[in-house]
C-alpha positions as CSV (number, residue, x, y, z in Angstrom):
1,X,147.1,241.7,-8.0
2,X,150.5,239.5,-7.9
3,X,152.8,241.6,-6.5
4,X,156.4,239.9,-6.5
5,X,158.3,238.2,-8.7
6,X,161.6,237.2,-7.8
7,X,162.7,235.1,-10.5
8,X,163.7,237.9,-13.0
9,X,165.4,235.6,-15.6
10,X,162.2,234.2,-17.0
11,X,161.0,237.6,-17.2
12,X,160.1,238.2,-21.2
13,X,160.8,241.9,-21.1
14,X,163.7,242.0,-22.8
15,X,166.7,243.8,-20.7
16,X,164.4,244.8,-17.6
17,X,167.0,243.1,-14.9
18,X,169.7,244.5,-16.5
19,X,167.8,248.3,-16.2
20,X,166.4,246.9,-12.6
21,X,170.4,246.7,-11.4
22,X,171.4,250.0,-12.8
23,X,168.7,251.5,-11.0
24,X,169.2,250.1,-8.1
25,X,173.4,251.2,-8.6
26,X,172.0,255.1,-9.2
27,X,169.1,255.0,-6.2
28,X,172.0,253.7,-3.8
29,X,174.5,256.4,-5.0
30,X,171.1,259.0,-5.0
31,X,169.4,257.8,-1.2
32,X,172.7,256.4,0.1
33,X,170.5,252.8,0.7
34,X,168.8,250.3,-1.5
35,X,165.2,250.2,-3.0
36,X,162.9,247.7,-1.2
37,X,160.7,246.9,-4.5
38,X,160.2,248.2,-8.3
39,X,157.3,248.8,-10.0
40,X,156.8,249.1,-13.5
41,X,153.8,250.1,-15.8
42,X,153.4,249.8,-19.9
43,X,152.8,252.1,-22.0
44,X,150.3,251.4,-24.7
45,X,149.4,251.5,-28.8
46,X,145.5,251.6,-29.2
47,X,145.1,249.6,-32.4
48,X,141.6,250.9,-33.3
49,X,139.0,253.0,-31.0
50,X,140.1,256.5,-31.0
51,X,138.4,259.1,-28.7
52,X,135.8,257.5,-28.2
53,X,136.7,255.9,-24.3
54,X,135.8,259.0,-22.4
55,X,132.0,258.1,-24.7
56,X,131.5,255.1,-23.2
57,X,132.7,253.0,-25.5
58,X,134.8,250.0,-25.9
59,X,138.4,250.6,-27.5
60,X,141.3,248.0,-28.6
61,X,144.9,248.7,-27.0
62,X,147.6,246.6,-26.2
63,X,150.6,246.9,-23.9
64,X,153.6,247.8,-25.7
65,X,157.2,246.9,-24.1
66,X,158.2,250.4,-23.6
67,X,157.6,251.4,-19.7
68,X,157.9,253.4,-16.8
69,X,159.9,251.9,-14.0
70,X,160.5,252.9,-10.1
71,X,162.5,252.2,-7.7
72,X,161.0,252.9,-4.4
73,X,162.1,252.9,-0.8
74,X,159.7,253.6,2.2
75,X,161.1,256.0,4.4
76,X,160.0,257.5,8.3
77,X,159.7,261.1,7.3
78,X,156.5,261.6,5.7
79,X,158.3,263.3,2.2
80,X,158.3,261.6,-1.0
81,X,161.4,262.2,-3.1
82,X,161.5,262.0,-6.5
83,X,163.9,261.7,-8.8
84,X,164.2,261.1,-12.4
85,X,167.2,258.7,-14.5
86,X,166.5,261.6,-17.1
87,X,168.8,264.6,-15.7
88,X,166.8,267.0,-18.1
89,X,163.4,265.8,-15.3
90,X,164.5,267.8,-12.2
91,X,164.5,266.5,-8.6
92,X,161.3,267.2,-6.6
93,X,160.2,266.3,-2.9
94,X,156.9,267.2,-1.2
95,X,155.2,266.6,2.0
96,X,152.8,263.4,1.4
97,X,150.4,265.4,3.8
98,X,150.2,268.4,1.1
99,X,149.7,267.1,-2.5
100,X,149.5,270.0,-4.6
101,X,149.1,269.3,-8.5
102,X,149.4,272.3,-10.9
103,X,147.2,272.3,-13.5
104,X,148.1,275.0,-15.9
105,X,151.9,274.6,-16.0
106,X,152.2,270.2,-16.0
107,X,155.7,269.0,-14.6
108,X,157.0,265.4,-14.9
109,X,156.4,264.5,-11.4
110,X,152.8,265.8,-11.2
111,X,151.6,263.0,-12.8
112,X,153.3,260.8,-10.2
113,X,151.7,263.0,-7.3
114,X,148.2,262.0,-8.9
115,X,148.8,258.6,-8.7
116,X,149.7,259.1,-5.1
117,X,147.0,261.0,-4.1
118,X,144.8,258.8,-5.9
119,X,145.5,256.0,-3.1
120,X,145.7,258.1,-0.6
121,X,142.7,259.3,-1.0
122,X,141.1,256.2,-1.9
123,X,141.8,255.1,1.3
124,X,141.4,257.6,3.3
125,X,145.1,257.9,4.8
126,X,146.2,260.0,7.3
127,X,149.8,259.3,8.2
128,X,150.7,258.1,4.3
129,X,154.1,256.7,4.2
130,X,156.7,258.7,2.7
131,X,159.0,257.2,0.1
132,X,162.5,257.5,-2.0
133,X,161.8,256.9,-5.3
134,X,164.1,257.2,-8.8
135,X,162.1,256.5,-11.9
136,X,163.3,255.6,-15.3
137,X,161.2,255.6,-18.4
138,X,161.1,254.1,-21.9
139,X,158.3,255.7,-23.2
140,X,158.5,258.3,-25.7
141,X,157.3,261.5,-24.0
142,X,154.3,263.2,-25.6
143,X,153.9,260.6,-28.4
144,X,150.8,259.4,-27.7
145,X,151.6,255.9,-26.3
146,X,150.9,256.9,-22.9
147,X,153.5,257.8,-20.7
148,X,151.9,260.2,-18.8
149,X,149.3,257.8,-17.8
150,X,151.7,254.9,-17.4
151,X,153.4,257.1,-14.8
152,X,150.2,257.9,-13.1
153,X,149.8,253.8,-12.9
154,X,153.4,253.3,-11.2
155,X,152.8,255.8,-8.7
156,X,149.4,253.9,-7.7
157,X,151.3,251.0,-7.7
158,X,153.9,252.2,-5.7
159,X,152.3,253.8,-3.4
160,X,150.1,251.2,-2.5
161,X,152.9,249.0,-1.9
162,X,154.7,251.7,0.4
163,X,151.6,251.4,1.9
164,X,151.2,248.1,2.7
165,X,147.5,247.8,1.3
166,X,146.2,245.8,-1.5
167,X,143.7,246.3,-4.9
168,X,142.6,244.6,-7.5
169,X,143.8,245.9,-10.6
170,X,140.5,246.7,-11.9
171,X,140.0,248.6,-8.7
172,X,143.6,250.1,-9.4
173,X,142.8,251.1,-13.2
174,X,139.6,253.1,-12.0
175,X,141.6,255.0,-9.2
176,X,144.0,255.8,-11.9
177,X,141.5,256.8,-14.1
178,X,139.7,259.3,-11.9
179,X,143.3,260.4,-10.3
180,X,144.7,261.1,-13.6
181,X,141.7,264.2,-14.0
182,X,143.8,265.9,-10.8
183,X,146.3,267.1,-13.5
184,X,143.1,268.7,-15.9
185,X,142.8,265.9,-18.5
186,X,139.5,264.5,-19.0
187,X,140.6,261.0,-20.0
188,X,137.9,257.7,-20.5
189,X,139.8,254.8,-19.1
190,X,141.5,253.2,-21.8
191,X,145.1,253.6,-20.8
192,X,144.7,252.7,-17.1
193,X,142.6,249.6,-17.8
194,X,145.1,248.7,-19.9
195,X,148.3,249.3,-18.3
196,X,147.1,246.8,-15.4
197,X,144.7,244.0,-17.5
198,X,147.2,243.6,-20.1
199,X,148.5,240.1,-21.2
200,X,151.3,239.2,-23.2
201,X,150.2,237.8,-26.3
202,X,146.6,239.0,-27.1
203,X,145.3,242.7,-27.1
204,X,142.4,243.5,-25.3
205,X,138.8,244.8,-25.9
206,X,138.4,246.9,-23.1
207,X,134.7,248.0,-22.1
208,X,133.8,250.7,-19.2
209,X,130.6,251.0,-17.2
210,X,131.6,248.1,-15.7
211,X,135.2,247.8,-16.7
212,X,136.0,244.4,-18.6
213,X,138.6,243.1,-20.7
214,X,138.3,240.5,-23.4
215,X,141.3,238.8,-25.2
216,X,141.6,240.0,-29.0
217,X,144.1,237.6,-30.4
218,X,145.4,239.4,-33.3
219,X,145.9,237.1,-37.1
220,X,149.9,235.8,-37.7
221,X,151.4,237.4,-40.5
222,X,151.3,240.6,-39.7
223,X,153.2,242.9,-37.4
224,X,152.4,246.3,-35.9
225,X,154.7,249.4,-36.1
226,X,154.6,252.4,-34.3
227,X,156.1,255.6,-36.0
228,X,157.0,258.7,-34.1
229,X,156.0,261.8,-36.1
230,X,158.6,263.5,-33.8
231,X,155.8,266.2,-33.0
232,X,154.8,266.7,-29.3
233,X,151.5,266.7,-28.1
234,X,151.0,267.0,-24.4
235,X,147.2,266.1,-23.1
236,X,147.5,268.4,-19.9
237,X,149.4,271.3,-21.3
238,X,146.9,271.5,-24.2
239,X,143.5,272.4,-24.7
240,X,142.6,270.3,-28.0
241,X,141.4,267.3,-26.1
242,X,139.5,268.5,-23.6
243,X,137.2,270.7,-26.2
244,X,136.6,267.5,-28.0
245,X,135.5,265.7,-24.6
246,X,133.2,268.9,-24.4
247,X,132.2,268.9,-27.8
248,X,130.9,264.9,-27.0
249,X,129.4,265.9,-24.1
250,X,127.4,268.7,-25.5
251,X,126.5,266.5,-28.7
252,X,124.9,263.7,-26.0
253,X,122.8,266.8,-24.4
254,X,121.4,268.2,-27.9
255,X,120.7,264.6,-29.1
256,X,119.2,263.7,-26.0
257,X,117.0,266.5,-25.9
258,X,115.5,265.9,-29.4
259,X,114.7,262.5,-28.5
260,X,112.9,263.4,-25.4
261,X,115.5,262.1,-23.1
262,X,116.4,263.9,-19.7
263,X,119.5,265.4,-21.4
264,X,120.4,266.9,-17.8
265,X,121.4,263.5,-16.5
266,X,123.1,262.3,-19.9
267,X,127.3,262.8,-20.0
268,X,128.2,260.3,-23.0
269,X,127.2,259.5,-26.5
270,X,126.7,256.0,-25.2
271,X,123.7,257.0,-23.1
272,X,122.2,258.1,-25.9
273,X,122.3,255.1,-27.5
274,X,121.3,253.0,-24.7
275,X,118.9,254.7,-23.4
276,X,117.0,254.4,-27.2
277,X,117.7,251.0,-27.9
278,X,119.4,251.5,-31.4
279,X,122.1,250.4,-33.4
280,X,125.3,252.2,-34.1
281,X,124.3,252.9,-37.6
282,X,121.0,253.5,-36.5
283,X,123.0,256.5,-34.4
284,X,124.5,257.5,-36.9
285,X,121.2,258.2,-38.7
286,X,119.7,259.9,-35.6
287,X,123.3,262.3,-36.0
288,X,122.7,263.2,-39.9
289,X,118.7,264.0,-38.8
290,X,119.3,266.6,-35.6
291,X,122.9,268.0,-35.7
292,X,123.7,270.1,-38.3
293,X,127.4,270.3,-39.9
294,X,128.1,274.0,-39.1
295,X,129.8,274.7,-36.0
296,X,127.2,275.5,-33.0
297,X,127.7,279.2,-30.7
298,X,126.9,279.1,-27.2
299,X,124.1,281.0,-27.9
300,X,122.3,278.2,-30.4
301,X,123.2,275.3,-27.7
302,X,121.5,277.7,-24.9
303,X,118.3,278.1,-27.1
304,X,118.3,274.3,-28.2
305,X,118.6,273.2,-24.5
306,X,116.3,275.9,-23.4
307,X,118.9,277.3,-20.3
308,X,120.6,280.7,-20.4
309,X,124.3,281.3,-21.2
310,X,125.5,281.4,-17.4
311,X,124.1,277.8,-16.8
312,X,125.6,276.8,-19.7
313,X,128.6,277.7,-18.1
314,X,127.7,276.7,-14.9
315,X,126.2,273.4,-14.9
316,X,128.1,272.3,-18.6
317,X,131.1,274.0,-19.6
318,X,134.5,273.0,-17.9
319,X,136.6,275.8,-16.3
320,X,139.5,275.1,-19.0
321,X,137.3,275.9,-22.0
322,X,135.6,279.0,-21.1
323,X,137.2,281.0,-23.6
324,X,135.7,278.7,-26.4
325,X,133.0,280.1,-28.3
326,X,131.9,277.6,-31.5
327,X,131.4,273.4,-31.2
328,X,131.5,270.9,-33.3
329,X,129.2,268.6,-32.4
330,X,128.0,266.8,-35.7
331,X,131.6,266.0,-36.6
332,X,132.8,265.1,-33.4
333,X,129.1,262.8,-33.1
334,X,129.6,260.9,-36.4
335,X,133.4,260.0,-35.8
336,X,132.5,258.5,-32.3
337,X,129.5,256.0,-33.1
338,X,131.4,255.0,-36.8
339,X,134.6,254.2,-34.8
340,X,132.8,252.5,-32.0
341,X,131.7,250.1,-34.7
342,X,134.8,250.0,-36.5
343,X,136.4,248.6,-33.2
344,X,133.5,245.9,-32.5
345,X,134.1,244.7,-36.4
346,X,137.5,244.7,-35.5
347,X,136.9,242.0,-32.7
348,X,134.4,240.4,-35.0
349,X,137.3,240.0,-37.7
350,X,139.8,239.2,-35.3
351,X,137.4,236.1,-33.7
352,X,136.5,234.7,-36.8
353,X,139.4,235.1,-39.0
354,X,138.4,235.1,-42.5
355,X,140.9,234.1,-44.7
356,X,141.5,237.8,-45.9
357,X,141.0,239.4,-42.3
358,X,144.5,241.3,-42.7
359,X,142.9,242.8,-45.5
360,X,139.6,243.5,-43.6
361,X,141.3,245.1,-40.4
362,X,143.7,247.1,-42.8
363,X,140.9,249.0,-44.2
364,X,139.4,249.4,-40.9
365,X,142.4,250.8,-39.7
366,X,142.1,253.2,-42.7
367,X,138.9,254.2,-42.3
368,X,139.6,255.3,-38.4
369,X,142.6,257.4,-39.5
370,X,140.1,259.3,-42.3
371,X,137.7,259.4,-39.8
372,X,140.1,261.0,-37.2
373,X,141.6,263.5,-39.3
374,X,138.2,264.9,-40.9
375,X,135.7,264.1,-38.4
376,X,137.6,264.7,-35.5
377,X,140.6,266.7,-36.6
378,X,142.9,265.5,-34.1
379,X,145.6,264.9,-37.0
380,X,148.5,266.8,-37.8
381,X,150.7,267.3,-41.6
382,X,153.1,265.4,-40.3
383,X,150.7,261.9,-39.0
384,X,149.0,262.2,-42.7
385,X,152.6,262.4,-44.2
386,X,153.9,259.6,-42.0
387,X,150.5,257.4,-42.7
388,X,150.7,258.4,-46.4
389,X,154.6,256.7,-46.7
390,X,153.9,253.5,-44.3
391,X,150.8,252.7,-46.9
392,X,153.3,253.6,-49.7
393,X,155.8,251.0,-48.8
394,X,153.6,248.0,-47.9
395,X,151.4,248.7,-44.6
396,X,147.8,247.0,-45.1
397,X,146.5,249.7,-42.9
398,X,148.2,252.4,-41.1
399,X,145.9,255.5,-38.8
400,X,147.0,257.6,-35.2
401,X,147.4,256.3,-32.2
402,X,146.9,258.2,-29.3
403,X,145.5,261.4,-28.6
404,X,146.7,262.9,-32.1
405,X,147.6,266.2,-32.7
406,X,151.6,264.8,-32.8
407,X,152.6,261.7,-31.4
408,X,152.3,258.1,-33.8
409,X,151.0,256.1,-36.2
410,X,150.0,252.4,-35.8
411,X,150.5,250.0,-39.0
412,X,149.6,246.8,-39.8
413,X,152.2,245.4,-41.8
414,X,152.9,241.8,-43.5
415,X,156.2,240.0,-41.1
416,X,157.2,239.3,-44.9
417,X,157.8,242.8,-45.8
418,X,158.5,244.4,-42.4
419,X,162.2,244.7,-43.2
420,X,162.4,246.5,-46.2
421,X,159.2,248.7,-45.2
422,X,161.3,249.8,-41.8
423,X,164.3,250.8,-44.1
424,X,161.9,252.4,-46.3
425,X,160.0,254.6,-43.7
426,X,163.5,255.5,-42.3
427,X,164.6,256.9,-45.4
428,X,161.3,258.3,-46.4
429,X,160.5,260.4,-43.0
430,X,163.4,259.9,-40.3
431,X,166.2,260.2,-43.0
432,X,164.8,263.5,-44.9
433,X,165.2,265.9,-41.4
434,X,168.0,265.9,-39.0
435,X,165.7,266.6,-36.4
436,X,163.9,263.0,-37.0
437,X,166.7,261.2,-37.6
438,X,168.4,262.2,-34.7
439,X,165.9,260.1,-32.9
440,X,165.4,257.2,-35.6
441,X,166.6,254.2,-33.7
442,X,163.5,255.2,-30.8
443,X,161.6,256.4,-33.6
444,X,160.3,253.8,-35.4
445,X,159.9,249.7,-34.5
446,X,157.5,246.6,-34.4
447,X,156.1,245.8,-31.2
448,X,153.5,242.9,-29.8
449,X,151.2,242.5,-27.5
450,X,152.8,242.9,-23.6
451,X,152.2,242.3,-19.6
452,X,150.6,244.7,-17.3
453,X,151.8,246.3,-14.3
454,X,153.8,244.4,-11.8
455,X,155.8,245.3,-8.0
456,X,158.9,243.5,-8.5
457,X,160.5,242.7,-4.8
458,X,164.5,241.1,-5.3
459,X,164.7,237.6,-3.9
């Protein structure tokens, strides 16, 4: 992992000395001394691969410009202090013996304290350093380009700087990963492996079990937007996502057990296929045969696994879903091994480059969005509206990023026509609600493929 880089002015992010210097100006007035280092982590757009990560399967991001930034200062007492460029993100300090993460009321800063006890933990420290941080971010909170996990990546970063130990970043996305689950969200991988393996220029394919990532260098003539819907959607503070990684999980169990598998030891749907030897569609067939559309109780997952309702509960459920008595497990089955070959025909398409690939990835990207807002239900009114008006006025193919629920849309869009279909979007959603468009400018813009995370030390 390269850690500094003093030569800011080559730097292609545009404005990041000019935010590094402020800052520094507000830590100095806020600690009364300087930072040592900076670290900043992306946030992400997933062009194609949704849900489907915490499955086993291989997802599409890339690394967006937008960030989360810190300014960090080791210090002799063992507290870390955090504070936030944000005044409406309150102070917070803590012993960095006595990391306590709440799980059923999320704050800004507990996100930061997993990434932190991630490496401490990791490595097993017993006199942690403390620190003086001051963070400012550029992500859109709750929009489903990962801020929350981009935060979780600076404070690993930061902390193992403070620290004075060293990672590769692969080693540093999987901490992340598994850190990230202090704060209740059952997350696959995708945005920590991406926030760190990111290149500018290229997306990435980005595989788990082991973790790799493979260039995807996206066609010319075409740009991608993101569009805030303007609707929140919180991972941690929610329980939509963590159902669906249930529902998964309990789909790999009743599909594993009609094929004769040892369902106890299978978590993912990418066991299942694995462990028969099939093709995706041939998955997909396997789906249509033993799970039935209708939503399964507890008590018809109990009698198809032969174990009684308290082991279900037990050895299965998670403790936030308890209260959750029907599944979807045919749904939620069919979405994940048709997107998972959606994404690998997006590589395909993006390798080759036929000369109507735009055309070709645009319906793909189509497809995922149906797929995602019948399938899984993880849309929302407002992502079909906002989908429905960027394929109105000239996207090729347009579909949720991000969790869903809230949050945005990804389109692809010909460089051609991106100016007028930016004015038209802004009229169409921003302009119609004076909620929106008080947030228009932040709202809605191209973006390209960006760098990783990097500890920035002043020359």
């Amino acid at each position: 992992c390269k850690y500094s880089l003093p030569n800011l002015s080559n730097y292609s992010i545009s404005n990041l000395p000019f935010r590094m210097q402020k800052l520094k100006e507000m830590f100095i007035s806020k600690y009364g001394s300087a930072p040592k280092f900076y670290a900043r982590a992306p946030g992400r757009v997933n062009l194609i691969g949704e849900h489907i990560d915490y499955c086993g399967y291989a997802v599409l991001p890339m690394a967006i410009e937008q960030d989360i930034l810190i300014a960090a200062e080791p210090v002799q007492t063992q507290v870390v202090q955090l504070a936030n460029t944000n005044s409406s993100y309150l102070d917070f300090s803590t012993s960095v013996n006595n990391i306590q993460i709440n799980k059923t009321k999320p704050q800004w800063h507990s996100y930061f304290l997993c990434g932190l006890k991630g490496i401490q933990e990791h490595f097993g420290l017993n006199n942690p350093t403390g620190m003086n941080c001051l963070l400012d971010g550029t992500v859109p909170p709750s929009s489903g380009l990962s801020s929350s996990s981009a935060l979780v990546c600076c404070a690993g970063l930061v902390t193992l700087r403070a620290n004075g130990k060293t990672l590769s970043k692969v080693e540093l996305a999987e901490i992340c990963t598994k850190s990230e689950r202090y704060i209740g969200t059952e997350g696959g991988g995708m945005d920590q492996a991406i926030s760190f393996l990111a290149e500018e220029g290229t997306a990435k394919l980005i595989e788990f079990n082991p973790l790799k990532a493979t260039d995807v260098r996206l066609p010319s003539g075409a740009a991608f937007v993101i569009a805030n819907s303007c609707v929140e959607m919180n991972k941690a503070a929610t329980s939509h996502y963590n159902i669906r990684v249930m529902e998964c999980r309990l789909a790999t169990k009743l599909l594993s057990k009609s094929k004769g598998l040892d369902w106890k030891k299978m978590s993912k749907l990418h066991d299942v296929q694995t462990e028969l030897g099939v093709s995706l569609e041939e998955m997909l067939t396997i789906v249509e045969e033993v799970l039935h559309p209708e939503p399964y109780s507890r008590e018809e997952i109990c009698k198809c696994l032969g174990i009684s309702r308290e082991e279900l509960c037990s050895q299965i459920l998670t403790q936030n879903i308890q209260d959750v008595s029907t599944f979807k497990l045919h749904q939620r089955a069919k979405h994940v091994y048709s997107e998972a070959a959606r994404v690998l025909e997006f590589q395909k398409i993006c390798s080759k480059a036929p000369a109507n690939a735009l055309q070709l990835l645009g319906e793909l990207m189509n497809q995922s969005h149906i797929s995602c807002r019948e399938m899984y239900e993880c849309s929302c009114p407002e992502l079909d509206r906002l989908v429905d008006i960027c394929l109105q006025f000239g996207a090729i193919g347009s579909r949720l990023t991000g969790a869903g629920w809230g949050g945005c849309t990804v389109s692809m869009v010909p460089t051609d026509k991106l100016s007028t279909f930016l004015k038209n979007v802004k009229k169409a959603y921003y302009q119609t609600d004076g909620q929106r468009l008080a947030g228009e400018n932040n709202s809605l813009f191209a973006t390209k493929p960006g760098r990783g995370a990097l500890v920035f030390v002043e020359a």
